[in-house]
Every structure is written in C-alpha cells, then in structure tokens.
N, CA, C and O atoms as a Tinker XYZ file with bonds, in Angstrom:
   484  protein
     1  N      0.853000   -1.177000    0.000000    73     2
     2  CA     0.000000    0.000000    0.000000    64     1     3
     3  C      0.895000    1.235000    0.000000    63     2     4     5
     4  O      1.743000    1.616000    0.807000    81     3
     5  N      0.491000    1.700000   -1.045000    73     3     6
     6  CA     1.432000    3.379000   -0.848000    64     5     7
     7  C      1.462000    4.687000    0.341000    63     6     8     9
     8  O      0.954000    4.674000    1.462000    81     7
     9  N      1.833000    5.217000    0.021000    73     7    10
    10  CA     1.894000    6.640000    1.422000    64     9    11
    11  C      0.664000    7.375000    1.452000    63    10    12    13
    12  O      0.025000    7.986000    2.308000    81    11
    13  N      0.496000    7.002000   -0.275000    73    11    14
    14  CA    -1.356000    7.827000   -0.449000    64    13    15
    15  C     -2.442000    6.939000   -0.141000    63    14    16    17
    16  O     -3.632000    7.214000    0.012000    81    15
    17  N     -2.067000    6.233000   -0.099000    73    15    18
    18  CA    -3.559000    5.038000    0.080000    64    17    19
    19  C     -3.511000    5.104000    1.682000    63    18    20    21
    20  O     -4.472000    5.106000    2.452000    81    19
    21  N     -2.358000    5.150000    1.937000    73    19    22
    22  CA    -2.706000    4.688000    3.678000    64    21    23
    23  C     -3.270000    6.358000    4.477000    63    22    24    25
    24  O     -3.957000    6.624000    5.463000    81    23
    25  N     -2.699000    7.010000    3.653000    73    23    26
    26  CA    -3.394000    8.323000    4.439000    64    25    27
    27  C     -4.913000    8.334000    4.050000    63    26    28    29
    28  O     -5.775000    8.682000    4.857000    81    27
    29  N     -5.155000    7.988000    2.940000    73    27    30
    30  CA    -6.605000    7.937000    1.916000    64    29    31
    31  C     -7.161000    6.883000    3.222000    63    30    32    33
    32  O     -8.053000    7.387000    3.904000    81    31
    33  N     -6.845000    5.887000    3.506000    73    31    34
    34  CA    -7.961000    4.785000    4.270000    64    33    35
    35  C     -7.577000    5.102000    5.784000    63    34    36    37
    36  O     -8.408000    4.572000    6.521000    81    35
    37  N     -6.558000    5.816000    6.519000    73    35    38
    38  CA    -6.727000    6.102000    7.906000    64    37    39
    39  C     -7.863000    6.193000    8.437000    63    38    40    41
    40  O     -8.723000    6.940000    7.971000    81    39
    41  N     -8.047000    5.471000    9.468000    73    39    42
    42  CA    -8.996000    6.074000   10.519000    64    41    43
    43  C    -10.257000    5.242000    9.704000    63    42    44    45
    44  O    -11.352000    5.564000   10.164000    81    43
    45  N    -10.341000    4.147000    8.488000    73    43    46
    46  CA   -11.568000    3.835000    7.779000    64    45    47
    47  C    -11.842000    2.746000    8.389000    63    46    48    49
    48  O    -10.857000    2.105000    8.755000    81    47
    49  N    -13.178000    2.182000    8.697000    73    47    50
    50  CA   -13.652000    0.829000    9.056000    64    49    51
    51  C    -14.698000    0.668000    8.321000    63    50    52    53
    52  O    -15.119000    1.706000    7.810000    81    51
    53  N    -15.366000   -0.458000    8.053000    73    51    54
    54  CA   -16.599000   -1.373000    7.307000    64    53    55
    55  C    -17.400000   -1.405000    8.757000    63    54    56    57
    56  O    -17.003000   -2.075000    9.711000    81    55
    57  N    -18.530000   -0.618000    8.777000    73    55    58
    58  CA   -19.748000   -1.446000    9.155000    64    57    59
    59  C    -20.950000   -1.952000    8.409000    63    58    60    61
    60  O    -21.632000   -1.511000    7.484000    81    59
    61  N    -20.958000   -2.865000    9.031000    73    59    62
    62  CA   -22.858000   -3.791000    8.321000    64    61    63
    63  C    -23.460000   -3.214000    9.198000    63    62    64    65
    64  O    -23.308000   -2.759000   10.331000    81    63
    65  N    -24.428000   -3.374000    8.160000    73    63    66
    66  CA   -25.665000   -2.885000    8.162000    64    65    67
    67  C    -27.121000   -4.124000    8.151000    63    66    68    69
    68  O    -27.190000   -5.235000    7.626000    81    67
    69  N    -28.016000   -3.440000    8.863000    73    67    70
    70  CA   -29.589000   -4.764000    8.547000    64    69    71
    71  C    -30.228000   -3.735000    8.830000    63    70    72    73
    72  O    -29.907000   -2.777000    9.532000    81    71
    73  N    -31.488000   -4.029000    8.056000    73    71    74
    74  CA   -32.958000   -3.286000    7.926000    64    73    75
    75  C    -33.979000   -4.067000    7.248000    63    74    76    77
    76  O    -33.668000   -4.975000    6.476000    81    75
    77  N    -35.014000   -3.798000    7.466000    73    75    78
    78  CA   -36.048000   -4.361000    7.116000    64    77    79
    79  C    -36.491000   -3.155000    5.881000    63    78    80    81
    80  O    -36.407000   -1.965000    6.188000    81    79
    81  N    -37.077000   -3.657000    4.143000    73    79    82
    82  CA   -37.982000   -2.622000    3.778000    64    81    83
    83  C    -39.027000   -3.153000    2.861000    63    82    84    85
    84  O    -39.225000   -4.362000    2.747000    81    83
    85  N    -39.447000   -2.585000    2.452000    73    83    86
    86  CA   -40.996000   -3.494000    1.689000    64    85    87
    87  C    -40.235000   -3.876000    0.302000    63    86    88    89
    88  O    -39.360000   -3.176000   -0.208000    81    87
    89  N    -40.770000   -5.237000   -0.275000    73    87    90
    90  CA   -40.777000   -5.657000   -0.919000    64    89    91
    91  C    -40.912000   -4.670000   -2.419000    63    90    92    93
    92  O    -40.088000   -4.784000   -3.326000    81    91
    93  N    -41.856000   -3.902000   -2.470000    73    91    94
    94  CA   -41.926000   -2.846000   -3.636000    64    93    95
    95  C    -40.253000   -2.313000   -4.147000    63    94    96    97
    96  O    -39.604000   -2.406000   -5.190000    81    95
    97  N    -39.998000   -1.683000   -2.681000    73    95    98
    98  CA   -38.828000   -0.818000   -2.606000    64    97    99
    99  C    -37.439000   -1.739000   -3.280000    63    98   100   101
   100  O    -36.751000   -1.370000   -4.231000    81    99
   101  N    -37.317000   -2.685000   -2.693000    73    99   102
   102  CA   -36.352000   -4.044000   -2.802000    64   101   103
   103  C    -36.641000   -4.254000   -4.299000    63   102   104   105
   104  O    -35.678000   -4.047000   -5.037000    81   103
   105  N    -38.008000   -4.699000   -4.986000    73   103   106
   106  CA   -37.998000   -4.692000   -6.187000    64   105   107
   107  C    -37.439000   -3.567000   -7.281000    63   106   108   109
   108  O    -36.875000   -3.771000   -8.356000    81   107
   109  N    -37.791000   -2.310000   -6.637000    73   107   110
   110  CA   -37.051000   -1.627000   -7.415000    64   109   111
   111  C    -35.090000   -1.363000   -7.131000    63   110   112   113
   112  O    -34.188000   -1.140000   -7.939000    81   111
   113  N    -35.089000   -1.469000   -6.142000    73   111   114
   114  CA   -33.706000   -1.560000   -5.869000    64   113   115
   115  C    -32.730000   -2.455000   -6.919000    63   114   116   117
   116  O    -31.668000   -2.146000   -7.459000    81   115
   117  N    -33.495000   -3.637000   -6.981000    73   115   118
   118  CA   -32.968000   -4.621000   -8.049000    64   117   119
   119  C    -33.091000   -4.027000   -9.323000    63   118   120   121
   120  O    -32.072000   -4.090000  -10.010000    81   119
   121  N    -33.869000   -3.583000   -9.715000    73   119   122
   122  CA   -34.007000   -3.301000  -10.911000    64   121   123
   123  C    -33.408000   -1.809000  -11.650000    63   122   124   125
   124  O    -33.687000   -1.399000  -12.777000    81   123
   125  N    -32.602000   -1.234000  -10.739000    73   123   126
   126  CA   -31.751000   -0.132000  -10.359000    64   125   127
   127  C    -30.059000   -1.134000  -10.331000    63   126   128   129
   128  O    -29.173000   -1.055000  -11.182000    81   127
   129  N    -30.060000   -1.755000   -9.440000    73   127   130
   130  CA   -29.250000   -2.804000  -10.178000    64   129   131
   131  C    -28.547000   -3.154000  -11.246000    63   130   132   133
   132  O    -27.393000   -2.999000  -11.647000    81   131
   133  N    -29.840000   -3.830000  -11.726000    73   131   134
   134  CA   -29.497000   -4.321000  -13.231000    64   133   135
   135  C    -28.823000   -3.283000  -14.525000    63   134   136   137
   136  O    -27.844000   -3.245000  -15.271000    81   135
   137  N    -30.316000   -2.350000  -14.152000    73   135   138
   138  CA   -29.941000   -1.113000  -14.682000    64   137   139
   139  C    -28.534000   -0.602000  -15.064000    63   138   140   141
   140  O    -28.190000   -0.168000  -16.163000    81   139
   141  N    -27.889000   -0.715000  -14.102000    73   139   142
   142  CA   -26.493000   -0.120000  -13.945000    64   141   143
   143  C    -25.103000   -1.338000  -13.953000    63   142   144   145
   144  O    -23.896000   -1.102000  -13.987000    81   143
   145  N    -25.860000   -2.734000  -13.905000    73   143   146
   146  CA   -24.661000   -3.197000  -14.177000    64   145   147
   147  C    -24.057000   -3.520000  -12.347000    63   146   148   149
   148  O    -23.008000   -4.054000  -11.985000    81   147
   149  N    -24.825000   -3.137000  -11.779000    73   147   150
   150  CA   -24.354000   -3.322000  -10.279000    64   149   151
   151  C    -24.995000   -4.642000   -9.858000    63   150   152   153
   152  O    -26.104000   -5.101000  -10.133000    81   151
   153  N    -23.352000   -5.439000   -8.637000    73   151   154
   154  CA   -24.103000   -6.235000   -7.608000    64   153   155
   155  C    -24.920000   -5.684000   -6.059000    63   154   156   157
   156  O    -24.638000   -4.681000   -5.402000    81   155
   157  N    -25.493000   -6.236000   -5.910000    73   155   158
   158  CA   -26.679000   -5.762000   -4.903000    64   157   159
   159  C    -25.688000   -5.181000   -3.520000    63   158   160   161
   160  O    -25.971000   -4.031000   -3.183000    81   159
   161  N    -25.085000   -5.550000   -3.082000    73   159   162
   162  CA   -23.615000   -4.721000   -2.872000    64   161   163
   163  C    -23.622000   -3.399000   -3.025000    63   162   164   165
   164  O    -24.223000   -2.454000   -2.512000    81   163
   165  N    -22.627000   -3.586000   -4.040000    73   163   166
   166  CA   -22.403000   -2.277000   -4.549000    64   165   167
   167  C    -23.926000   -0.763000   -5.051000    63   166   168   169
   168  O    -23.973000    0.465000   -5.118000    81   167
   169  N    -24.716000   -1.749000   -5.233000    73   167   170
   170  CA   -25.921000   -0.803000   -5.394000    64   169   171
   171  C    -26.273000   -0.208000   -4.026000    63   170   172   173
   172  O    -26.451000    0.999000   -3.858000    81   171
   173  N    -26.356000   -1.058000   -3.136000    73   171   174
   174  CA   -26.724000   -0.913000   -1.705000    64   173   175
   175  C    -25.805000    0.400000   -1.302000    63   174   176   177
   176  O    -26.270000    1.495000   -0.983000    81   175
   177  N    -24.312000    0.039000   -1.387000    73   175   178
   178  CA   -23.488000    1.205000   -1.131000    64   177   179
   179  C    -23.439000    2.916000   -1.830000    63   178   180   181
   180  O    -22.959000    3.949000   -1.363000    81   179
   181  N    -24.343000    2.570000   -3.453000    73   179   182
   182  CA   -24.153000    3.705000   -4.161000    64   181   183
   183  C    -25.197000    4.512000   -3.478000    63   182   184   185
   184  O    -24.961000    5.583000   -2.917000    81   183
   185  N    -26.262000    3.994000   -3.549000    73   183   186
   186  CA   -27.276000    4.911000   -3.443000    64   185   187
   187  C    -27.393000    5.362000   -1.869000    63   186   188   189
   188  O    -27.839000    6.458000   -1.526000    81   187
   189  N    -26.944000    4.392000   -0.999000    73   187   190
   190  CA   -26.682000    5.185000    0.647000    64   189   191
   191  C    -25.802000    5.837000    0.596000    63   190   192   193
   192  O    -25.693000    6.399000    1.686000    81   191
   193  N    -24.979000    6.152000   -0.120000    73   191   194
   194  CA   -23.525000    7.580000   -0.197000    64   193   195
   195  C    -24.169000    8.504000   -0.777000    63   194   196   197
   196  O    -23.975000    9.635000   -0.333000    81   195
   197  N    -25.137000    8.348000   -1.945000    73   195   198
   198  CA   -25.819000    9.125000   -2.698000    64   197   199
   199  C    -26.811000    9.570000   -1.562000    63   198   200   201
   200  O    -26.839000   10.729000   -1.145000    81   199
   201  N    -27.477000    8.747000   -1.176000    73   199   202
   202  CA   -28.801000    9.608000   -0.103000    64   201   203
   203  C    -27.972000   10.612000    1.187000    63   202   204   205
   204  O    -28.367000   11.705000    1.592000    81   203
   205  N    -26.762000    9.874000    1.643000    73   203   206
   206  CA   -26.493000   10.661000    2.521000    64   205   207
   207  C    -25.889000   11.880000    2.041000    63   206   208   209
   208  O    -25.901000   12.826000    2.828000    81   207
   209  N    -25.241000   12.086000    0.642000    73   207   210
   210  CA   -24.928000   13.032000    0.015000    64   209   211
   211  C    -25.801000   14.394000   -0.022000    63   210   212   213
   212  O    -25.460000   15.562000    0.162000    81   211
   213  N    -27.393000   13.656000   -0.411000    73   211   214
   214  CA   -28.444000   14.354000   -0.764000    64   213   215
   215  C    -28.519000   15.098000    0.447000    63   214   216   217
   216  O    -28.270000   16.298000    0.333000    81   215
   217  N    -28.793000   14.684000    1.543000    73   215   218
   218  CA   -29.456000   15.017000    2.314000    64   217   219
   219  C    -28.647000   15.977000    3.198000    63   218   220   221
   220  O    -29.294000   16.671000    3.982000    81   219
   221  N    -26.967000   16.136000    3.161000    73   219   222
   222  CA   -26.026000   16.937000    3.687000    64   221   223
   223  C    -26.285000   18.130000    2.833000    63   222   224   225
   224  O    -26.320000   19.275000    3.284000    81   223
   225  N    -26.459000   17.827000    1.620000    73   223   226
   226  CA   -26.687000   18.963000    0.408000    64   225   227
   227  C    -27.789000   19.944000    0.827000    63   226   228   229
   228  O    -27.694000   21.171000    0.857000    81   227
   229  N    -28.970000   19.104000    1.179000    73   227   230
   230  CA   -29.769000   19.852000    1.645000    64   229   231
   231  C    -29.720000   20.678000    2.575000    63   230   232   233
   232  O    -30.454000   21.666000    2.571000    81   231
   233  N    -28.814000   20.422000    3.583000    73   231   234
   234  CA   -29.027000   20.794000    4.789000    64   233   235
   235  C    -27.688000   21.953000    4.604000    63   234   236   237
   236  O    -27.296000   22.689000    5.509000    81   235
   237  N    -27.203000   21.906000    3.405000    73   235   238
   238  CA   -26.045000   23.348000    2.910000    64   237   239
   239  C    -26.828000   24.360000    2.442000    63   238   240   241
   240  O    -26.785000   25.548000    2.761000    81   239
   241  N    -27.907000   23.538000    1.273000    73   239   242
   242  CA   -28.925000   24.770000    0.687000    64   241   243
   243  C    -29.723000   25.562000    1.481000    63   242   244   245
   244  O    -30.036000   26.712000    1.175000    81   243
   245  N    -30.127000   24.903000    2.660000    73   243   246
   246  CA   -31.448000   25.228000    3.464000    64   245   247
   247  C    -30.643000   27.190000    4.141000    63   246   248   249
   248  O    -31.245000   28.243000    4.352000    81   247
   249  N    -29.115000   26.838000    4.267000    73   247   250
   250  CA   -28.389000   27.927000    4.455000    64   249   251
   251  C    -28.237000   29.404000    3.708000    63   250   252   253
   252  O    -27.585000   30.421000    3.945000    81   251
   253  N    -29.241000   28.963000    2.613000    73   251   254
   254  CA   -28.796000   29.742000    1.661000    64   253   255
   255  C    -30.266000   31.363000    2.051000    63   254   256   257
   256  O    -30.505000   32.532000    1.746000    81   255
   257  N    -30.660000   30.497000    2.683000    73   255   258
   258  CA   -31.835000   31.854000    3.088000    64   257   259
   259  C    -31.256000   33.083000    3.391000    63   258   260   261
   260  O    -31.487000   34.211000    2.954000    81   259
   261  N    -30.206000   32.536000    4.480000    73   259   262
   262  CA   -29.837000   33.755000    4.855000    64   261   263
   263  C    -29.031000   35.302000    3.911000    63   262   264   265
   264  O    -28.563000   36.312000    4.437000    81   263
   265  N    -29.122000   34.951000    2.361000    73   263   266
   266  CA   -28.983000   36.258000    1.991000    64   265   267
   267  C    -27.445000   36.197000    1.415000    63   266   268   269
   268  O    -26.888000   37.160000    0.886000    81   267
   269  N    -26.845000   34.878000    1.610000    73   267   270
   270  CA   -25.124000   34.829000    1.182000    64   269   271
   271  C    -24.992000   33.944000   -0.167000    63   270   272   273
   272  O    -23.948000   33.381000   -0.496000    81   271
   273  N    -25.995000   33.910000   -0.775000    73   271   274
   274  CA   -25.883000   33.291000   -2.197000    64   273   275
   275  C    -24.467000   33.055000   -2.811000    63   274   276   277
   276  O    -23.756000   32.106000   -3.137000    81   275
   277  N    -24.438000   34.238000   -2.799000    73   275   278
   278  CA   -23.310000   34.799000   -3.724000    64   277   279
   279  C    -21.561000   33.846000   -3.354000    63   278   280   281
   280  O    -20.698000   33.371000   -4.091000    81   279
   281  N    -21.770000   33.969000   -1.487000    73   279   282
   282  CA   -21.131000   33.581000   -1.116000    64   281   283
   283  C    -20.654000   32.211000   -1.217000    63   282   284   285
   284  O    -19.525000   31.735000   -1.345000    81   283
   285  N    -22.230000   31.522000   -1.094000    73   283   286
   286  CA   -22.576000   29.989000   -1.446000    64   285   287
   287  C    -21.632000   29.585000   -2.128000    63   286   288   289
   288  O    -20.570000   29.051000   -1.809000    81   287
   289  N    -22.281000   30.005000   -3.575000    73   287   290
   290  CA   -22.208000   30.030000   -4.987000    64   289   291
   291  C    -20.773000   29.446000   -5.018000    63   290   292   293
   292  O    -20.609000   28.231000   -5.128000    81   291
   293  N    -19.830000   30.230000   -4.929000    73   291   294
   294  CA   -18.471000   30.414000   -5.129000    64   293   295
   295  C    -17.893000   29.304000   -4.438000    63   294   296   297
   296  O    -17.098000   28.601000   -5.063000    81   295
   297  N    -18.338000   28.863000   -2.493000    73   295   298
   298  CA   -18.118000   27.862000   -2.403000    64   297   299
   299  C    -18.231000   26.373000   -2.528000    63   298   300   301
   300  O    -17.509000   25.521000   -2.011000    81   299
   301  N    -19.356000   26.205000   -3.373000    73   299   302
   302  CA   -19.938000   24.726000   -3.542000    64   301   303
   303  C    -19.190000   24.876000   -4.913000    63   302   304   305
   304  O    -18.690000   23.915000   -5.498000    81   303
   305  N    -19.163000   25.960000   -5.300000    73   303   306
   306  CA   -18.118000   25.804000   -7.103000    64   305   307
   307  C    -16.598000   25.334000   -6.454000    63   306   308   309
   308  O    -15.769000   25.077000   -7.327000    81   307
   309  N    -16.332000   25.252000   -5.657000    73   307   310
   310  CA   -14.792000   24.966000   -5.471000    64   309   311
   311  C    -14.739000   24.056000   -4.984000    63   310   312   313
   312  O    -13.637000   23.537000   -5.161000    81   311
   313  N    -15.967000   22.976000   -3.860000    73   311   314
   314  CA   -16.705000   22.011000   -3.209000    64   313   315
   315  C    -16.422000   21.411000   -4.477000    63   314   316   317
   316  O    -15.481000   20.626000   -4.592000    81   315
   317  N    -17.244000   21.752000   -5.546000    73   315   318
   318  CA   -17.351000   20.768000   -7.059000    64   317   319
   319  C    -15.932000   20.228000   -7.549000    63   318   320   321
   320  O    -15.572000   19.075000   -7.782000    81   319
   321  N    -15.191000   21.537000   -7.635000    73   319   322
   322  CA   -14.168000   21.209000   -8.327000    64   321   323
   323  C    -13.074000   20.087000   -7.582000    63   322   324   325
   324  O    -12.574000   19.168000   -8.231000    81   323
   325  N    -12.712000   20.375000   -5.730000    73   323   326
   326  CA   -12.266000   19.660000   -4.817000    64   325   327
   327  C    -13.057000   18.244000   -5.534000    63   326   328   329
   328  O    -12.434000   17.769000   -6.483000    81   327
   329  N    -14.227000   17.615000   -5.199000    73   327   330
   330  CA   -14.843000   16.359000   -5.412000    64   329   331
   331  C    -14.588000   16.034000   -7.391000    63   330   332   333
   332  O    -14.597000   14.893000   -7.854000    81   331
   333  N    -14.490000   16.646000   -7.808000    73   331   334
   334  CA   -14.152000   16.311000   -9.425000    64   333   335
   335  C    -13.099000   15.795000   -9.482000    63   334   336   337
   336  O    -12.877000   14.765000  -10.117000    81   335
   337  N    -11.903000   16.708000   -8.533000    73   335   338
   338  CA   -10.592000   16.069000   -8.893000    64   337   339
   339  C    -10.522000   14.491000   -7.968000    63   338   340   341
   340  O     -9.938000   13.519000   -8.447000    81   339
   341  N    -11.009000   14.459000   -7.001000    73   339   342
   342  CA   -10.970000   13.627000   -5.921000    64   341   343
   343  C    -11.436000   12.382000   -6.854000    63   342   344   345
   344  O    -10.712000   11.389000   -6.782000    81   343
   345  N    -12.759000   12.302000   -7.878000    73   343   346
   346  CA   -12.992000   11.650000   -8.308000    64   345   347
   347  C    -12.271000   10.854000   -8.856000    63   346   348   349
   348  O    -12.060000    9.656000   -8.671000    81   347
   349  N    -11.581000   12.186000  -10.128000    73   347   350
   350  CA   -10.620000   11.631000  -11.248000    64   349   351
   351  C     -9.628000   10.403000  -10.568000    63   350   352   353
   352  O     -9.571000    9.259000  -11.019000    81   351
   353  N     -8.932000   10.858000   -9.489000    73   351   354
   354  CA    -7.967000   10.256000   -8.828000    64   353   355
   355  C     -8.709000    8.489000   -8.770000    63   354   356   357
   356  O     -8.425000    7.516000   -9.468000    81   355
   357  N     -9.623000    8.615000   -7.754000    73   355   358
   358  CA   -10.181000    6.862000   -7.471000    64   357   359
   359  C    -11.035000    6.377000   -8.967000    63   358   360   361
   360  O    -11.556000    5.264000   -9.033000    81   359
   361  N    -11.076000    7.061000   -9.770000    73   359   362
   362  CA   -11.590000    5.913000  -10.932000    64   361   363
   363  C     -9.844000    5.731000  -11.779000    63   362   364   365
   364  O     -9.499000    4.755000  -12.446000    81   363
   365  N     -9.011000    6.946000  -11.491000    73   363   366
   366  CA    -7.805000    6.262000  -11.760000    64   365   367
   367  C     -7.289000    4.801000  -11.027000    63   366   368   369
   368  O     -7.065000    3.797000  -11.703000    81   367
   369  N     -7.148000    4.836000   -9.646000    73   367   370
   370  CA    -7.101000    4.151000   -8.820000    64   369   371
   371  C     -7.548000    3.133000   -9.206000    63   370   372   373
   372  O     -6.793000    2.273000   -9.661000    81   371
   373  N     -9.143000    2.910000   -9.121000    73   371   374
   374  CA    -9.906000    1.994000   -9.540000    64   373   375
   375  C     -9.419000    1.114000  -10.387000    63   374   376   377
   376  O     -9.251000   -0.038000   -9.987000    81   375
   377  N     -9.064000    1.497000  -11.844000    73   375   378
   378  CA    -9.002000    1.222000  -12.877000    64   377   379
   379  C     -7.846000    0.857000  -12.631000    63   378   380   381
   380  O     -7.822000   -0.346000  -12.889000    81   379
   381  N     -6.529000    1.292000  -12.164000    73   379   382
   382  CA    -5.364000    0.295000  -11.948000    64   381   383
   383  C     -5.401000   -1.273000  -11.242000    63   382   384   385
   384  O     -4.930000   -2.330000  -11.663000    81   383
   385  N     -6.123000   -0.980000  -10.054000    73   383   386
   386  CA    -6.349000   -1.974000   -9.471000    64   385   387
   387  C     -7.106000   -2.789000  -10.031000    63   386   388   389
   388  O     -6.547000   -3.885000  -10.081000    81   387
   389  N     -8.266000   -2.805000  -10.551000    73   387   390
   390  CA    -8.705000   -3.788000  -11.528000    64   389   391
   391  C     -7.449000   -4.294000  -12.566000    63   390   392   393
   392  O     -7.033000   -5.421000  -12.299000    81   391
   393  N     -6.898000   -3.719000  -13.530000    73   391   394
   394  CA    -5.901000   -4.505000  -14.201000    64   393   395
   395  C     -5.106000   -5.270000  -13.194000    63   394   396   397
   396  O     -4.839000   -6.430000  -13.508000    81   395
   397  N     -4.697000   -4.849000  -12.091000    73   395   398
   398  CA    -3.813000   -5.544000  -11.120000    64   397   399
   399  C     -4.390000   -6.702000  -10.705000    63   398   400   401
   400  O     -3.609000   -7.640000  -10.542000    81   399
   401  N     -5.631000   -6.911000  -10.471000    73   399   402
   402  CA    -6.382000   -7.802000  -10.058000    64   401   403
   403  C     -6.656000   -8.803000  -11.146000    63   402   404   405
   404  O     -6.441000   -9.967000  -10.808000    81   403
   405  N     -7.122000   -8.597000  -12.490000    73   403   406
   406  CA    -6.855000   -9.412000  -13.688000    64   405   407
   407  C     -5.686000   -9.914000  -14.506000    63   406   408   409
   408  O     -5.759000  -10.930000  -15.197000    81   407
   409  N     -4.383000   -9.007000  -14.378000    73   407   410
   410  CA    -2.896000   -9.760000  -13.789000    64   409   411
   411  C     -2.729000  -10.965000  -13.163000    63   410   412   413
   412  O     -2.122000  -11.951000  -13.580000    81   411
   413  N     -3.449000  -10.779000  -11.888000    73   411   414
   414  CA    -3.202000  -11.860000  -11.029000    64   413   415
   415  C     -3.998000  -12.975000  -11.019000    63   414   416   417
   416  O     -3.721000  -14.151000  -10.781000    81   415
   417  N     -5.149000  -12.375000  -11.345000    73   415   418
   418  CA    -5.880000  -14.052000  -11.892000    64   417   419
   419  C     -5.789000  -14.425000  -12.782000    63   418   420   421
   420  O     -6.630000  -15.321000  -12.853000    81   419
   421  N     -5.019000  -14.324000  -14.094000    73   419   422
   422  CA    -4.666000  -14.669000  -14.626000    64   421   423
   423  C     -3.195000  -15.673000  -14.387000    63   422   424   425
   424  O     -2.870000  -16.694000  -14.992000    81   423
   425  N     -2.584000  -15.046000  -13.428000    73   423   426
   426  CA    -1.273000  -15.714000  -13.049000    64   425   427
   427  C     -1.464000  -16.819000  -12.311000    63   426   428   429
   428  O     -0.687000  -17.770000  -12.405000    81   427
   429  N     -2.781000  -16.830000  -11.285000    73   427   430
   430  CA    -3.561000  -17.390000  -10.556000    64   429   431
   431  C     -3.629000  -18.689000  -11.467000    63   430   432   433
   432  O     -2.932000  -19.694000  -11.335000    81   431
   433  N     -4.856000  -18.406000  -12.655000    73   431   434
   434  CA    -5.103000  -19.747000  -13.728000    64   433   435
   435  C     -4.201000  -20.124000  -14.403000    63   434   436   437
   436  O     -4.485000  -20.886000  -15.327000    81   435
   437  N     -2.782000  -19.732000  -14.193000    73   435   438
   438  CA    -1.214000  -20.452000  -15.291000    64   437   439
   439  C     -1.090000  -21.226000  -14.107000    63   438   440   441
   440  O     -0.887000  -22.423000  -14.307000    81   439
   441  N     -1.162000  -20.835000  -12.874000    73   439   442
   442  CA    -0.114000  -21.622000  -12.245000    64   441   443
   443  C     -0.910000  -22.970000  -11.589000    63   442   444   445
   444  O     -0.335000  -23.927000  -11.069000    81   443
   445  N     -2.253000  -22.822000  -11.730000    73   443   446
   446  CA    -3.295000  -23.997000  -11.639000    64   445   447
   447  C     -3.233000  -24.709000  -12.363000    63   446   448   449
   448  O     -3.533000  -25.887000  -12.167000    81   447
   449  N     -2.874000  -24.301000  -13.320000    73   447   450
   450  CA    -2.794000  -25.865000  -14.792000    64   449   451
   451  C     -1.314000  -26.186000  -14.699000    63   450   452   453
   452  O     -1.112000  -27.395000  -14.815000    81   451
   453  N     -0.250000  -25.479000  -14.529000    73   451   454
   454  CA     0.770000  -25.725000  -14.190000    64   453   455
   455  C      0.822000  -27.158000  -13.310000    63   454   456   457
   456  O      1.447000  -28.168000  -13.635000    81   455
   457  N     -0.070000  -26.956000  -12.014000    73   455   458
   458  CA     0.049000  -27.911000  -11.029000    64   457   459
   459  C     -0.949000  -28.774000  -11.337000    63   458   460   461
   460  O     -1.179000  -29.774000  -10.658000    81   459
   461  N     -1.674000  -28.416000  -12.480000    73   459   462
   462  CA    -2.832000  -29.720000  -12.890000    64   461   463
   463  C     -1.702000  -30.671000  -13.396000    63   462   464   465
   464  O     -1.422000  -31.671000  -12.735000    81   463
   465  N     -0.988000  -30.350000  -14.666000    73   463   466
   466  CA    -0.098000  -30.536000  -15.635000    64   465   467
   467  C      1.094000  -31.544000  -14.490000    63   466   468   469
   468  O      1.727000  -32.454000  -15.026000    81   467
   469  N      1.272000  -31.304000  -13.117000    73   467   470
   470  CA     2.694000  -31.441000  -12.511000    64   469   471
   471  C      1.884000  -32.665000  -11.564000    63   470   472   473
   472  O      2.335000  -33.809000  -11.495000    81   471
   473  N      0.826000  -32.301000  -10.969000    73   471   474
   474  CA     0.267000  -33.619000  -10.584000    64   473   475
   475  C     -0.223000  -34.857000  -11.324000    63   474   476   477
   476  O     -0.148000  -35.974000  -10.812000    81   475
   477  N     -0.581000  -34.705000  -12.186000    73   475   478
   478  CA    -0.718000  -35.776000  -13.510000    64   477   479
   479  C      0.671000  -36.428000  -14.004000    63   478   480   481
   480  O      0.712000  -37.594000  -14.397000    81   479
   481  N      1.557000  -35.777000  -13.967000    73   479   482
   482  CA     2.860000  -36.534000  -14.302000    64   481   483
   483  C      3.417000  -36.818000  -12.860000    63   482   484
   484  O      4.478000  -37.424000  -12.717000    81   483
C-alpha cells in the first residue's frame, strides 16, 4: 500500500448494516441494479452515499436563506471542483487496481494448470 492510500484509508472501518424494507422498494432496488450493471452490494453502497450526500446537500442549501448566495455560490463551485478532482484520482485508482487484479488471476489460472499438468505426471 502506498503513502497515499494509507493516508486515503486512515482512521476507515466497514460497518454492516440490517434493515427491514418493503418488498416494492427491494424490487425496485434490483431493478436499479441491473440497470447499472451493479451487484446488490455495490448498489446498496451507491445509493446510501448518494442519499447521505443528498441530504447533507440539503441541509447546505437550506443555508442559503440567509442572503449569502453569492457567497454559497463560489463555495460549492470549489466544493465541485475539490470532489471532481478527488474523483478523477479513485476511478484512476480503480481502474489500476482492476488490471492488477486481472494480472493476477490470470497468473492465478497459469499456475493452476501448471500444477494440474505437474500432478498428472
């Protein structure tokens, strides 16, 4: 792990999660899913980063009464740009590590037939 990754995941932990929700909701969840090419996983995770996103958002706009628009404005434009670049970086990331990961299973399935090949003789 590099100097950037370990500062990037400091302080990070995995919690699970359980809830109960209606069947409707769950149906569409799946089908949001599919939609996108996502495992139920990863869907689960998009759209709870996304809702909690929403709902911090909201609670920036709701600020905006007070008359500092202007002020806003300027900072959620630099908010944008901070999270754009942040992006670029982990679908870079991403995308390395996937080849790294198909590297290795690949090296994974040589060295399995290798030992298919070595136990047979």
């Amino acid at each position: 792990m590099s100097s950037d990754d370990e500062g990037l995941f400091r302080g990070a932990a995995n919690h699970a999660v359980t809830f109960s929700i209606l069947e409707e909701t769950y149906q569409e969840f799946l089908t949001l899913c599919r939609e996108n090419s996502w495992s139920e996983e990863e869907g689960l995770q998009i759209i709870f980063a996304n809702g909690v996103a929403y709902l911090k958002n909201e609670r920036e706009f709701s600020r905006w009464k007070d008359g500092n628009r202007d002020e806003e404005l300027l900072r959620l434009a630099r908010y944008g740009n901070d999270m754009n670049g942040a992006y670029s970086v982990m679908k870079f990331r991403a995308f390395s590590y996937r080849q790294a990961t198909q590297a290795l299973e690949f090296n994974v399935t040589g060295l399995r037939g290798l030992l298919a090949h070595a136990e047979a003789t």
